[in-house]
C-alpha positions as CSV (number, residue, x, y, z in Angstrom):
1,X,-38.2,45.2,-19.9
2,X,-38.2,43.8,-16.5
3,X,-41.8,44.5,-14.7
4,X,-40.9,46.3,-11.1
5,X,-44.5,46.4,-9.6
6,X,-47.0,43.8,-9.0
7,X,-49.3,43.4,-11.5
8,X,-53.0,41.9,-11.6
9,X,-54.6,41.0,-15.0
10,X,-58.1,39.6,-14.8
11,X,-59.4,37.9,-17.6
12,X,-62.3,35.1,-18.1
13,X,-61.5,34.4,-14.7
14,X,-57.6,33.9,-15.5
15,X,-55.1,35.9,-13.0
16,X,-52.0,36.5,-13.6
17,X,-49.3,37.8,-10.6
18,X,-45.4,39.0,-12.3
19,X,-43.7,39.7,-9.1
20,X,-40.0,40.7,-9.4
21,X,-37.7,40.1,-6.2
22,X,-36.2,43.6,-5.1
23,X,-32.9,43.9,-2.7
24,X,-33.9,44.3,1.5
25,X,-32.6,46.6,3.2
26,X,-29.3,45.4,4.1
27,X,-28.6,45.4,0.7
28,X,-28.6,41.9,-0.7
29,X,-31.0,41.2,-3.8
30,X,-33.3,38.6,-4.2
31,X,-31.8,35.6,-6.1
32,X,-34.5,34.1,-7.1
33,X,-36.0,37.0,-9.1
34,X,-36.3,36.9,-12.6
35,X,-33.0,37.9,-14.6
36,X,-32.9,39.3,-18.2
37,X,-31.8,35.5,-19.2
38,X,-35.5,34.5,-18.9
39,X,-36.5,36.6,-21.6
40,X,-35.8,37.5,-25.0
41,X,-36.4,41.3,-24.2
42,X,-33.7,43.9,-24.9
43,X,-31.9,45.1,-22.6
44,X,-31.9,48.8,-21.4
45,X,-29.2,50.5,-19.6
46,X,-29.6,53.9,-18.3
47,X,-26.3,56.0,-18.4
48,X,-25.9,58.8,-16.7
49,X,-22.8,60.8,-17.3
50,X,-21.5,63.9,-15.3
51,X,-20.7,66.0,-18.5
52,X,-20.0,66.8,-21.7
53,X,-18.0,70.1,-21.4
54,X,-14.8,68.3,-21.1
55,X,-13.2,66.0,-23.7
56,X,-12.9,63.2,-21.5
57,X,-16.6,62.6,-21.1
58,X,-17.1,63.1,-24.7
59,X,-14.9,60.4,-25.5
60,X,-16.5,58.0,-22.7
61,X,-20.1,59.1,-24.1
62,X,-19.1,57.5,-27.6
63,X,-17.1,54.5,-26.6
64,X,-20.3,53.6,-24.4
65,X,-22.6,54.2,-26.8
66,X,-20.0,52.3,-29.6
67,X,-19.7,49.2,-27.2
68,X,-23.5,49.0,-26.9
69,X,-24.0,49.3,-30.6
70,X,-21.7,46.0,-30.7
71,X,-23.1,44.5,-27.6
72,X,-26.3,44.8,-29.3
73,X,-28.4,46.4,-26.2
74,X,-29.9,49.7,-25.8
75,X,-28.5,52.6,-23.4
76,X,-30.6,55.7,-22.9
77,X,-27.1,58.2,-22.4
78,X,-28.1,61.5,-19.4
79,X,-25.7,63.9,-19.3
80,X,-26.1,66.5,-16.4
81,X,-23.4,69.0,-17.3
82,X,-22.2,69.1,-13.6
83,X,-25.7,69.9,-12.3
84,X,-25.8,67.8,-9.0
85,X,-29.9,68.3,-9.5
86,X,-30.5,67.7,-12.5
87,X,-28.2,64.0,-12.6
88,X,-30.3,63.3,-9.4
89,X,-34.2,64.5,-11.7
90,X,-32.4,62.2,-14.5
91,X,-31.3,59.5,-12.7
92,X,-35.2,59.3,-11.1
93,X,-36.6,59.7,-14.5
94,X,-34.4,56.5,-15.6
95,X,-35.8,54.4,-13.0
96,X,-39.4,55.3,-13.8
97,X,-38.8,54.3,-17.3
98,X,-37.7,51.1,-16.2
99,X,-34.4,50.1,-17.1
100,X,-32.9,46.8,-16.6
101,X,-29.9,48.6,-15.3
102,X,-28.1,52.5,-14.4
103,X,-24.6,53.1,-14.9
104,X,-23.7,56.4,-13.7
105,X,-20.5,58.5,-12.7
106,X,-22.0,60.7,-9.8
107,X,-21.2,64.9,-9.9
108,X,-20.9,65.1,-6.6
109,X,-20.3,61.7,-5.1
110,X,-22.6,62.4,-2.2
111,X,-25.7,63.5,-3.7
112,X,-26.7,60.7,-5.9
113,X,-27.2,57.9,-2.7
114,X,-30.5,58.0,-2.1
115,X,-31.5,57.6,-5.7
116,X,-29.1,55.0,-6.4
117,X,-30.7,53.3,-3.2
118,X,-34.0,53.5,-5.0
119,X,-33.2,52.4,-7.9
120,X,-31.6,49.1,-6.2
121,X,-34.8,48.4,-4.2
122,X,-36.8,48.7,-7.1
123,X,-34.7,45.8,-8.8
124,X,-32.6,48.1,-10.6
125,X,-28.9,47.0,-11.0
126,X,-26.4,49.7,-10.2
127,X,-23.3,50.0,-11.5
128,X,-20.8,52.7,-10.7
129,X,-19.1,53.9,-13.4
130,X,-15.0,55.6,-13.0
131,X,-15.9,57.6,-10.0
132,X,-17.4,56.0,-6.5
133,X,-20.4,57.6,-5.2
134,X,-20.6,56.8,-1.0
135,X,-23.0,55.3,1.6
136,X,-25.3,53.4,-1.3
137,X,-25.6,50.0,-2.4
138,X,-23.8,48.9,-5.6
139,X,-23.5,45.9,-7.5
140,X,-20.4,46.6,-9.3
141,X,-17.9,49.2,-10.0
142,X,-15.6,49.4,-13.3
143,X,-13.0,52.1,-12.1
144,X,-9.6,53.2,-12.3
145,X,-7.6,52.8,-9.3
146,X,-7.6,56.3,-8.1
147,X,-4.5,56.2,-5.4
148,X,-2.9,54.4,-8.4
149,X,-3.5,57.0,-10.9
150,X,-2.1,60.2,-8.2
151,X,0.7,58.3,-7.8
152,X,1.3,58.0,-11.4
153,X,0.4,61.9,-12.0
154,X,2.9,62.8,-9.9
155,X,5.6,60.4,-10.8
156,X,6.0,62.2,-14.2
157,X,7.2,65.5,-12.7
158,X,8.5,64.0,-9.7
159,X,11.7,62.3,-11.8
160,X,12.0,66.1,-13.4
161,X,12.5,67.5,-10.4
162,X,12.4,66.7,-6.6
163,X,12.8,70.0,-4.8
164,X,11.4,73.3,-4.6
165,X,8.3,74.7,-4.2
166,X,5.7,71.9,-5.0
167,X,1.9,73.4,-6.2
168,X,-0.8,71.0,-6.3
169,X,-4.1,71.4,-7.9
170,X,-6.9,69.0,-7.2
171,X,-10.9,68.4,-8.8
172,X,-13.7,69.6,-7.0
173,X,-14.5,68.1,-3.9
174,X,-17.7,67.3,-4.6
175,X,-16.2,64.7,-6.4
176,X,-15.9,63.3,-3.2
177,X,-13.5,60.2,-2.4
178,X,-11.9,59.6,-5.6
179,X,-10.2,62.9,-5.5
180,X,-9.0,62.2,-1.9
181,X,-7.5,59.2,-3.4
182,X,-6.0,61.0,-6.2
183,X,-4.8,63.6,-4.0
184,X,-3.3,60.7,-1.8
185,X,-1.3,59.1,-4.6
186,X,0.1,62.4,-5.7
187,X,1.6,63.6,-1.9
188,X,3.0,59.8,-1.5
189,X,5.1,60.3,-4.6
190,X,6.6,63.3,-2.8
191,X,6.7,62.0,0.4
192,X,9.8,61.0,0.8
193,X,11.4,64.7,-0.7
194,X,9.0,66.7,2.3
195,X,10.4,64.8,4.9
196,X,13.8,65.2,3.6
197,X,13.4,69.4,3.1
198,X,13.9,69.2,-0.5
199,X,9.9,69.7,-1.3
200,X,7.4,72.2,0.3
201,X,3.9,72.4,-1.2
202,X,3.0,76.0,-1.2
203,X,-0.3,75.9,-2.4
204,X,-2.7,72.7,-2.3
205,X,-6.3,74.3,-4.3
206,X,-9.4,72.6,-5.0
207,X,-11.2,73.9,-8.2
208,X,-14.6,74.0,-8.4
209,X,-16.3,71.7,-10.7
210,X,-12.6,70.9,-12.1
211,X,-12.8,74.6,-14.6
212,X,-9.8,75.8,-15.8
213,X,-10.4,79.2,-14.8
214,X,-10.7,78.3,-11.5
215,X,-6.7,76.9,-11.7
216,X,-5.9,79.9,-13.7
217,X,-6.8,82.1,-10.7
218,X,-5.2,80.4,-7.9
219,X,-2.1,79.8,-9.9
220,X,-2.2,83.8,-10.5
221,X,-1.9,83.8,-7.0
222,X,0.3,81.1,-5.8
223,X,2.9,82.7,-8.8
224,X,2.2,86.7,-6.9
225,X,2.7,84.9,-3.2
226,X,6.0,83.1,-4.1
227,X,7.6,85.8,-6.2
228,X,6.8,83.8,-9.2
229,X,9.4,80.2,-7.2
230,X,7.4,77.4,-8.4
231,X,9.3,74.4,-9.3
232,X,6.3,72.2,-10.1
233,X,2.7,71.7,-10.4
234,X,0.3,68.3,-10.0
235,X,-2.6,68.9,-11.7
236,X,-5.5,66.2,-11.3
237,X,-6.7,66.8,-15.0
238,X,-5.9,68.5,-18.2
239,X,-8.7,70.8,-17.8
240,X,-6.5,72.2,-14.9
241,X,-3.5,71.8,-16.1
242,X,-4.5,73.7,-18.7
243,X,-5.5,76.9,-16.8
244,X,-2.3,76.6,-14.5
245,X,-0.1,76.3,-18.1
246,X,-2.2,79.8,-18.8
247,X,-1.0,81.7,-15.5
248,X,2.4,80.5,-15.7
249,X,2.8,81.4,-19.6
250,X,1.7,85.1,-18.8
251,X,5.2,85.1,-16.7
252,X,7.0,83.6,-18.8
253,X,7.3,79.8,-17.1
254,X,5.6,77.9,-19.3
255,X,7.8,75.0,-20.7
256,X,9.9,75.9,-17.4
257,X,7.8,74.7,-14.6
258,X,6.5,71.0,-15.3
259,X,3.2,70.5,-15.1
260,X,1.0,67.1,-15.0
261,X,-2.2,66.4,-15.6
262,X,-5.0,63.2,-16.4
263,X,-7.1,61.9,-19.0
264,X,-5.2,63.0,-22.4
265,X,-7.3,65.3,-24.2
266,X,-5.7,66.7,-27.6
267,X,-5.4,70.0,-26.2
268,X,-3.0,68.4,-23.6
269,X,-1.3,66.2,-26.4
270,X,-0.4,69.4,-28.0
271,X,0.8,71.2,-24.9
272,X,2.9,68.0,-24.3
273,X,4.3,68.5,-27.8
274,X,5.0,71.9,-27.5
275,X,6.5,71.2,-24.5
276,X,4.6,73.5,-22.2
277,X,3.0,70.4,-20.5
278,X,5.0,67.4,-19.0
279,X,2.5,64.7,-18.9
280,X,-1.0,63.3,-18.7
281,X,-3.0,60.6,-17.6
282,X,-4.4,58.0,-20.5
283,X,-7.4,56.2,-19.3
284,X,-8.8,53.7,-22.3
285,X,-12.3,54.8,-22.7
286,X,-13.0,52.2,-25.0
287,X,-11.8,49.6,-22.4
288,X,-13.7,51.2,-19.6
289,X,-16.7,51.4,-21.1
290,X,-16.4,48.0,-23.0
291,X,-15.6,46.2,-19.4
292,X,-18.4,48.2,-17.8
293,X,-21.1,47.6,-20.2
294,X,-19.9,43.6,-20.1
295,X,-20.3,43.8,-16.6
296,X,-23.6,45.3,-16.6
297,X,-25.2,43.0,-18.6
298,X,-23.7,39.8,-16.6
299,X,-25.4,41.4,-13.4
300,X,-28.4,41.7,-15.7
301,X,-28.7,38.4,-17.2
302,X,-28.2,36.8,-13.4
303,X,-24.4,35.8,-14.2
304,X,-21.3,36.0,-12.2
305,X,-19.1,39.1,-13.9
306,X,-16.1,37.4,-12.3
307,X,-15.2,40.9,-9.8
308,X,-12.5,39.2,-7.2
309,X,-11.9,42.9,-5.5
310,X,-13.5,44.9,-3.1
311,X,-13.2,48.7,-2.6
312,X,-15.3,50.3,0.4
313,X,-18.0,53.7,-0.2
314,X,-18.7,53.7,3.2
315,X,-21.8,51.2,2.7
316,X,-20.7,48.0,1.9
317,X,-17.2,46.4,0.4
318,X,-18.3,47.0,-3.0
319,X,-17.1,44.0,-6.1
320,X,-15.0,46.1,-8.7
321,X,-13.3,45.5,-11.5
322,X,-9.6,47.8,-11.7
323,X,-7.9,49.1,-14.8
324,X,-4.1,50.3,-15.3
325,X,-3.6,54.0,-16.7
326,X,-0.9,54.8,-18.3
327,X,1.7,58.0,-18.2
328,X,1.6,59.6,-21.9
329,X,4.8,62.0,-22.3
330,X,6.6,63.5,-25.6
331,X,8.1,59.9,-25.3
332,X,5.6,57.7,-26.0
333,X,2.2,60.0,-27.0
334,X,2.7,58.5,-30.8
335,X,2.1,54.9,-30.0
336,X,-0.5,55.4,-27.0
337,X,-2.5,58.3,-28.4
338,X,-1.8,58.3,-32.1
339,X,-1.3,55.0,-32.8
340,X,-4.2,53.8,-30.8
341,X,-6.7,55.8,-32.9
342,X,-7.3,58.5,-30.1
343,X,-6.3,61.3,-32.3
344,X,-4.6,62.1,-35.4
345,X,-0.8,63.0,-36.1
346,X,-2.2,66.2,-37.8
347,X,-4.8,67.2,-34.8
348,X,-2.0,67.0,-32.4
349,X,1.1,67.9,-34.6
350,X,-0.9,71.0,-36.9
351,X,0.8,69.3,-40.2
């Protein structure tokens, strides 16, 4: 493990200074520090995680702790279970270990700056993880494209139909710039039908750290205000899409009103099937954390992880590396989700 403080050893008159190089203050690290290449030490990435109460993060937990296994370096997995706090405590507790690196996809995109800072100027490489935190400095990001992937959420219902009252249903806005960019890709799929007359959006909710209950109440509402005219909902995950599916069931709309939603749990596989669902969102978690890990360890070891793009969290143009989702409907959910070993025919048929 890297040594982040200066050290003296005195013995029979022997001294002996380890100084690792940390980044200054405008953010640019000291080249001619020590990398993990100069020594046959293993390396230790922090991961911190924003939760395991959805299936998502499950999913990402085990690919990055399968793709470590392989990679044959250690991660020491936090998972804060939406607690701004306590991914902050967790993230500083990392850093004191001493980690060669932290990976980390923020709760609240906002909160996590000055720890991430710290953790750079103590020599730390920081690597963003799927959702961009603002105003820190970063080494890398691995990351969906998030315009990219509102676009695509909305695409789905968007060909199903393109007029009518339009609800959309967005993360928590803690989650900060990612799920302005989401929310951005879904309105510019629907542009074009607003400015003709043919879409309104009645109702345009943020739920609080992305519960489905929270969906499920303002979709109660929205139905009650409109006299139960909805013609569509864009829901930025299944989580929400889920609640949304609940209200509109309860007046007898599910199946009748499409509904969209991100990151293809089972739960939303079966909806889809059953046809109370139109879409989701399939981000490779294998992929994701395989490329981010990869990446990692290339910053780590002092070599160039080859990230030709830029995207900007208010600090500096940070070097990222961009994946493609992909739009799962009763179409194609054998081959992507089935087929690629997410989940079994019987888990998402029943049979």
């Amino acid at each position: 493990m890297k040594k982040r403080f200066l050290n003296v050893l005195l013995s029979m008159g022997l001294v002996m200074v380890t100084l690792v190089g940390c980044g200054n203050s405008n953010g640019v690290r000291d080249n001619t520090a020590e990398t993990k290449s100069d020594s046959n030490d293993k390396i230790i990435v922090g991961v911190a995680l924003p939760t395991a109460q959805e299936e998502r993060w499950v999913r990402d937990k085990e690919a990055i702790e399968a793709a470590a296994e392989e990679m044959g370096i250690e991660v020491l997995v936090q998972v804060a279970n939406n607690d701004s706090d306590k991914q902050y405590s967790q993230i500083e507790n990392l850093v004191a270990q001493g980690v060669d690196a932290i990976m980390f996809t923020p709760v609240d995109t906002g909160a996590v700056s000055n720890v991430i800072q710290n953790a750079h100027d103590e020599g730390i490489i920081v690597v963003n993880y799927d959702r961009m935190p603002s105003d820190c400095y970063l080494d890398a990001a691995v990351k969906y494209d998030d315009v990219r992937n509102g676009e695509l959420i909305a695409s789905a219902v968007a060909k199903t139909v393109s007029e009518g009252n339009y609800v959309i249903l967005n993360g928590d806005k803690s989650s900060g710039a990612s799920v302005v960019m989401l929310h951005d890709g879904m309105v510019s799929q629907i542009q074009n039908y607003i400015d003709a007359g043919d879409v309104t959006i009645v109702a345009d909710q943020y739920c609080k750290e992305w519960k489905a209950e929270e969906a499920m109440a303002y979709m109660e509402n929205i139905l009650s205000e409109n006299k139960n005219q909805i013609s569509a909902v864009l829901a930025m995950n299944d989580g929400i899409a889920s609640g949304a599916i609940r209200a509109l069931d309860a007046q007898g709309l599910a199946g009748k009103v499409p509904v969209s939603g991100m990151d293809a749990e089972l739960s939303a596989a079966q909806r889809i099937i059953a046809g109370t669902q139109t879409s989701t969102l399939f981000k490779d978690t294998k992929e994701l954390a395989k490329l981010a890990l990869q990446t990692t360890v290339a910053l780590v070891k002092g070599e160039d992880p080859g990230l030709t793009d830029t995207e900007n969290n208010g600090y500096m143009d940070v070097p990222i590396r961009g994946l493609d989702a992909i739009v799962v409907t009763k179409d194609n959910l054998d081959e992507i989700l089935i087929d690629g070993g997410y989940m079994t025919h019987e888990e998402v048929y029943g049979n």
